[in-house]
N, C-alpha and C positions, 0 to 999 in steps of 0.2 A: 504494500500500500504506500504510495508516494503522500508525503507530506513536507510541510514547510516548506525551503527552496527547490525542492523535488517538483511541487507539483507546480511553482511558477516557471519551472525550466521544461514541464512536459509541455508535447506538441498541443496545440489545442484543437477541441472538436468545433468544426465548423456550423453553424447555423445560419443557412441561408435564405429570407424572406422572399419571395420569388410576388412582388407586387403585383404586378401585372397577371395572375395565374389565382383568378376568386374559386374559393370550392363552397361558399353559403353567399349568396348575395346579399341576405339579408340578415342578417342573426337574430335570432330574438331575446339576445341576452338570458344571463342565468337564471334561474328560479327557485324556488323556494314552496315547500309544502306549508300550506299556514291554514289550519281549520279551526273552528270554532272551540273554544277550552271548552275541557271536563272541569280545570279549574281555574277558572278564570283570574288573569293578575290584576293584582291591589293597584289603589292609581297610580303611583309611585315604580311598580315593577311595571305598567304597561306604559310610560313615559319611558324606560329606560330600552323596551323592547322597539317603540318606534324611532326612538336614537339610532339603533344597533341596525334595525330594517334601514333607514337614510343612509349608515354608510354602506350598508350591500350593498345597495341600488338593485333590486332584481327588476328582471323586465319582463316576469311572467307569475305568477300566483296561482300553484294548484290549490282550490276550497273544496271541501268534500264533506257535506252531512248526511243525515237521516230525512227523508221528506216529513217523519214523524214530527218533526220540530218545528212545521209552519202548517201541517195541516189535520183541521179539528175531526175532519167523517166526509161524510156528501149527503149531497140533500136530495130531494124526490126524483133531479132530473139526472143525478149520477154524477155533477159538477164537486170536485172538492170543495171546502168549508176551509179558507185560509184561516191564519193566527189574526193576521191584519185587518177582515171584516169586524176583529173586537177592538177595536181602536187601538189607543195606544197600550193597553195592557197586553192584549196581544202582540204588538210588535215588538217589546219588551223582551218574550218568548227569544228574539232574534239581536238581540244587541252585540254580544260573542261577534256573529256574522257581519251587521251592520258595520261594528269597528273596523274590521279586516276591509269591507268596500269600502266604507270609507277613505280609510286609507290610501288603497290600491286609485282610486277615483281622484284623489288630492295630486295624488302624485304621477298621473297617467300610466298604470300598469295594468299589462295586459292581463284578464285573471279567466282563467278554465276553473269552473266548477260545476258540483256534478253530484250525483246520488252514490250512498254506498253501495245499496245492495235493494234493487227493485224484485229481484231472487226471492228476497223473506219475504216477501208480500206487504197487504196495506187490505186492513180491514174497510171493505165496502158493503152496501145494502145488497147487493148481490152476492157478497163472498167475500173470500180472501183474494188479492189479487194480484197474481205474481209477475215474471219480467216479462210474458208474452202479453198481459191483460194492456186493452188500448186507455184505460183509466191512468197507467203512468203518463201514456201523453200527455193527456189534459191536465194532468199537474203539472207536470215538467213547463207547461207553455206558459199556464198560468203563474208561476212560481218566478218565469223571467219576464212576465210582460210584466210582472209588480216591480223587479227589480231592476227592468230596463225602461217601461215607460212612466212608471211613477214616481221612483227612487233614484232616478235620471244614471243608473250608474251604466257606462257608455262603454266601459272599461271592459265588461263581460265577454268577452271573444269565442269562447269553448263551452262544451258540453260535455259532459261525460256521462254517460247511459248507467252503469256501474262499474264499480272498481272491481278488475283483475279477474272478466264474470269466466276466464276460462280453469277458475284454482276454485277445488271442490270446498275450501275453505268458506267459500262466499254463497253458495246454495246450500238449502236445509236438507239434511239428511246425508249432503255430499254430492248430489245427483248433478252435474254439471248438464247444462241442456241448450248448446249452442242455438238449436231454432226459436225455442222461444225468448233468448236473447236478442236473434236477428230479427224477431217479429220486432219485440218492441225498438229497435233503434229506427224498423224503415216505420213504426206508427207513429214513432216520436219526429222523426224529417216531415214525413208528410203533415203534421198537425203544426210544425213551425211555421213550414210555409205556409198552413191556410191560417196562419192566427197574425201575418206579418212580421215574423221573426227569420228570416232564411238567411238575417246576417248573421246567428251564432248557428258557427261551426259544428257538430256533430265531432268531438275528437274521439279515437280507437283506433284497434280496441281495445288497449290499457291490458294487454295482454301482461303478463308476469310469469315468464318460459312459455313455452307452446306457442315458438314462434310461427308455428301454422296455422294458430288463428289471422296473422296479420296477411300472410299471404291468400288465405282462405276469403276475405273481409276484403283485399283491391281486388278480387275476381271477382265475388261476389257485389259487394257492396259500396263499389265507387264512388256512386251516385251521392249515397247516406253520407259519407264521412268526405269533410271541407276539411279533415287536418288527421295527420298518421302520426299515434303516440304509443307507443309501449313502455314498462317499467323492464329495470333490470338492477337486479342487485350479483351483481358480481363480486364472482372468486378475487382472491388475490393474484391467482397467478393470468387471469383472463385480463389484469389490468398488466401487471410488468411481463408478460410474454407478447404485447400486442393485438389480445386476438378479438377485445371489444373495437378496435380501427375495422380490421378485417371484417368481421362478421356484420356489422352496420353498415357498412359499405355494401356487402351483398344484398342486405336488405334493400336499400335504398335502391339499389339497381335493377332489383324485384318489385318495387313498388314501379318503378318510373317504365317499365315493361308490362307490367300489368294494369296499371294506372295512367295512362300517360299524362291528364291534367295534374299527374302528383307534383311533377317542376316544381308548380305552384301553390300547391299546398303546404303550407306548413308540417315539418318535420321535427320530431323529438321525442325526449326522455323524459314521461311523465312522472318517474319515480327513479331515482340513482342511488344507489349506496352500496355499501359491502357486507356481503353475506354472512363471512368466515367469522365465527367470534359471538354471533348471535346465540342470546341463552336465555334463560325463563322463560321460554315463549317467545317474547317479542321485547328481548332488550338488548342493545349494543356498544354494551361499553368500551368497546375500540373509537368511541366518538370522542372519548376523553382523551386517549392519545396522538403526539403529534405523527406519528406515521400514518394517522388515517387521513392526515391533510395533502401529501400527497399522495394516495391512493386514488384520492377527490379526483386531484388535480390532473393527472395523470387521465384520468378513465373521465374528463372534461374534454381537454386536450385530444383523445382518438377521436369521440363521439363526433367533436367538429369538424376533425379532419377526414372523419367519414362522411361528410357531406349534412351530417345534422343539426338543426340549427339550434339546440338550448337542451339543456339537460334540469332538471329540476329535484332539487335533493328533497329527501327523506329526510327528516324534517325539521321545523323552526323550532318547537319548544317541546320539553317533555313532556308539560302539564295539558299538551290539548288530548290526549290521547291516554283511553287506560289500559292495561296489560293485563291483569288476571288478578280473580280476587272481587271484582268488581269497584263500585266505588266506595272509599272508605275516605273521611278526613282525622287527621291530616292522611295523606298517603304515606304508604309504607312502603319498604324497601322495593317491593315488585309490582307497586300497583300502576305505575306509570309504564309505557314506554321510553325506553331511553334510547332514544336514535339524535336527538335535537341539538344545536348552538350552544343550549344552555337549558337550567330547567327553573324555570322562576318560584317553583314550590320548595327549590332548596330549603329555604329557611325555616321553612314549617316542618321539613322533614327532619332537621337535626342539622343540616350542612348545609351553612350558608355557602359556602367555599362552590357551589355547584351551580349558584347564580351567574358565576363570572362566565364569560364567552371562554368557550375550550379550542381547540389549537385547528383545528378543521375550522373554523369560523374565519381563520386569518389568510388562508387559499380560496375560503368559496366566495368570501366578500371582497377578494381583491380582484379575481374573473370577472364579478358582477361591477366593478367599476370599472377597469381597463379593459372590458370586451363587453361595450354594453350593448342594449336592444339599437337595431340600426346599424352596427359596424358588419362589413363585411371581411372575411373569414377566408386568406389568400392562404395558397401555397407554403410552407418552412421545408427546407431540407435540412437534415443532420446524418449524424453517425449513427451507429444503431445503440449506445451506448446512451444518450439521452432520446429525451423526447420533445418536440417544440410545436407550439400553438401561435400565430401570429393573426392579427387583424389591421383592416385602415376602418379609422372611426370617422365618425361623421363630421367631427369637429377638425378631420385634416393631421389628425396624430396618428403615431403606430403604436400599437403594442404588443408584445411579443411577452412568449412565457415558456420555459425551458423546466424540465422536468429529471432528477438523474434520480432512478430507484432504485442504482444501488450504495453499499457503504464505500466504493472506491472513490477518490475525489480525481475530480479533474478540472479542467479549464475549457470553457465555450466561446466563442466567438463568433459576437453575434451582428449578421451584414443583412443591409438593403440596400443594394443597388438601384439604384432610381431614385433614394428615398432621400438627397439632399444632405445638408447639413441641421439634424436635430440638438436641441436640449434634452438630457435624457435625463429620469430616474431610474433606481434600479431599488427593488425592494426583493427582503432574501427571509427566505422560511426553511430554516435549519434547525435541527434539534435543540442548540445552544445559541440560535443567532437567528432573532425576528425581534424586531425593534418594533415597539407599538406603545400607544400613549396611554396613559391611566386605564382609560375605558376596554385597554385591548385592542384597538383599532391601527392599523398597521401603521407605518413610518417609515419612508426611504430611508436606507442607509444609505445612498449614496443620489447626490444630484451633478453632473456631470454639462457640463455648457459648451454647442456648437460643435457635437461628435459628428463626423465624418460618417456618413449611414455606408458608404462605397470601402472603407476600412474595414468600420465596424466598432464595438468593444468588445476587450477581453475579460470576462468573467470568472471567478474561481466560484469552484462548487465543489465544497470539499468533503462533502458526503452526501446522504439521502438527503434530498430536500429539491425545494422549486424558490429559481429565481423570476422578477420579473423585469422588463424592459418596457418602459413608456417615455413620451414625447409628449408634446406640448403642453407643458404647465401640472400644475399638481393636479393627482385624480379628485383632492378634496373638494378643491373648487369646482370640479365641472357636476 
């Protein structure tokens, strides 16, 4: 292992930004899963969460409820029975959710959301009524004409029919029943367009493995779906052996042969994370560690370079979600999911220390600003010994992100040709060296003035970790 003047004397690996060579036109910057809390934070912990959200910047927002939560029965003519026909006490029912659009609405991001599981059913005068019953349409339309043409929120882009309807997890009994899923997605298209909603997209099929439902869904079901999203939580070794680039890329090349208006359809990852390590059910405390930041970053970096435009993690906070045990206050060691940034119930639980933003927060918030919604998503070349993400932003900057997953260090050198004379920053997330301010929120280490982009800069990376490279002015301010 070369260290000290070793590795400022070793040959350095090249990273070539190739400008002129776009593989996403458009990105839709990164995202973030944010659903309504099981426990909702004090005012004080949800001021410190929309801090934390403004420095991401994400440019997309997965929301995902129960329809249970906004709708009372239905009445003689089979029309659901909103929360909101009971004025404001009913809308109340909804504020968790409200806050989240809000938000998303204040600050122009884009948000997909969507039902969990139309599978369990929804007690009607006629029955129980499961994913094939046309009764989910008529909620579903109704449920966005309230939050698109009353609650003005503009922001709503996506749909999601059900989460992940091909994992027996999500049907009663286990029974997975792809038809009457594909019933209700084509009752649910057709009832948007008769209700004047055909600007939200239809996203699927939010598949989680079985990646034959995606190709089964652009043969079938073109027509239905304005945007292609699947989840994937990946191995370790599918992120450092390359083969989430690979495999996404065949996708996308299936979709654009089977689909051909897909070009234009939006492309991504409605759920990202890492599998390896997952326990009690549904917790993953490799989110506390700093190698699961570049794990992130890494398996960000293929996705894009696979032609996809935005990846969306698994998730914001621990406390919107419960894990097994059901709900208890305060929560106990296993009652929560632990997949999130942070979990704002630390304190109630006994460890405030778990409030703080953990070390995956300082990779995923810095994609979300240096690769935001809008940049497009050009060529990098390297060695096979790292790995490199590069975009041109809208505002005329570049940004570039270099990835080394293993403990060997070495030195990058990082070129655009074409790309002029820049002011660079360079920010560095290494085990022992990630410069960030009080809050956690990251800090160039270095600011660099009028670098030669035809040169280049030389980088040391002197072990696991991810550097990054940005141009015009600080990410804070934009």
């Amino acid at each position: 292992m070369l260290t000290g003047s070793a590795l400022l004397a070793a040959e350095p690996i090249p990273v070539t930004v190739r400008l002129d060579s776009p593989v996403v036109e458009r990105f839709l910057g990164l995202g973030v899963q944010w659903d309504p809390y099981e426990y909702p934070p004090l005012p004080e912990a949800w001021k410190t969460t929309l801090n934390r959200v403004d420095f991401m910047k994400p440019g997309v927002l997965r929301v995902m409820l129960n329809a249970s939560a906004y709708v009372r029965g239905f009445d003689a003519s089979g029309d659901p029975r909103y929360v909101w026909s009971e004025g404001e006490t009913g809308i109340e029912r909804l504020s968790s959710l409200l806050g989240i659009l809000d938000y998303a609405q204040s600050h122009q991001i884009d948000v997909l959301i969507g039902e969990w599981s139309p599978a369990r059913g929804i007690n009607t005068r006629a029955g129980r009524a499961g994913a094939g019953d046309p009764h989910w349409a008529r909620i579903h339309a109704g449920f966005l004409k309230y939050l698109i043409g009353v609650r003005k929120y503009t922001v709503i882009r996506y749909f999601n029919y059900m989460n992940e309807p091909n994992g027996n997890w999500m049907w009663p009994g286990g029974n997975v029943d792809y038809n009457a899923w594909a019933q209700g997605i084509r009752n649910l298209r057709k009832e948007l367009d008769a209700q004047g909603l055909p600007a939200v997209k239809l996203a699927g099929p939010d598949n989680s493995g079985n990646w034959e439902w995606l190709e089964r869904c652009a043969t079938e079901m073109p027509r239905e779906f304005g945007a292609w999203e699947s989840h994937w939580y990946a191995k370790d070794s599918d992120v450092t052996e390359g083969r989430i680039e690979k495999f996404l890329k065949e996708k996308r090349e299936m979709l654009l042969t089977s689909d051909p208006p897909a070009a234009s359809k939006p492309l991504f990852i409605g759920e990202a994370g890492m599998i390896e390590g997952k326990t009690n059910g549904d917790q993953q405390p490799r989110v506390k560690e700093f190698a699961y930041g570049v794990l992130m970053a890494d398996y960000v970096a293929q996705a894009a370079r696979a032609g996809w435009a935005s990846a969306i993690a698994w998730d914001l906070d621990d406390a919107m979600h419960v894990n097994t045990g059901g709900r208890v206050t305060p929560p106990t060691e296993r009652t929560l999911k632990i997949w999130g940034f942070w979990n704002t119930q630390g304190a109630a639980m006994g460890h405030a220390e778990d409030e703080a933003v953990r070390p995956w927060f300082y990779t995923w918030s810095l994609m979300g600003r240096l690769f935001p919604k809008g940049s497009q998503i050009v060529a990098s070349d390297s060695r096979a010994e790292v790995r490199s993400l590069a975009a041109k932003r809208q505002d005329g900057g570049l940004s570039v992100m270099v990835v080394n997953e293993s403990d060997t260090p070495c030195t990058v050198e990082v070129k655009a040709p074409g790309g002029g004379r820049k002011a660079l920053e360079i920010y560095r997330y290494f085990d022992r060296e990630r410069p960030a301010t009080v809050e956690g929120f990251a800090s160039a280490s270095e600011k660099l003035p009028a670098i030669d982009m035809v040169k280049g800069v030389r980088i040391e990376m002197p072990s696991r970790g991810v550097v990054f490279v940005t141009s015009t002015g600080s990410p804070r301010a934009r």
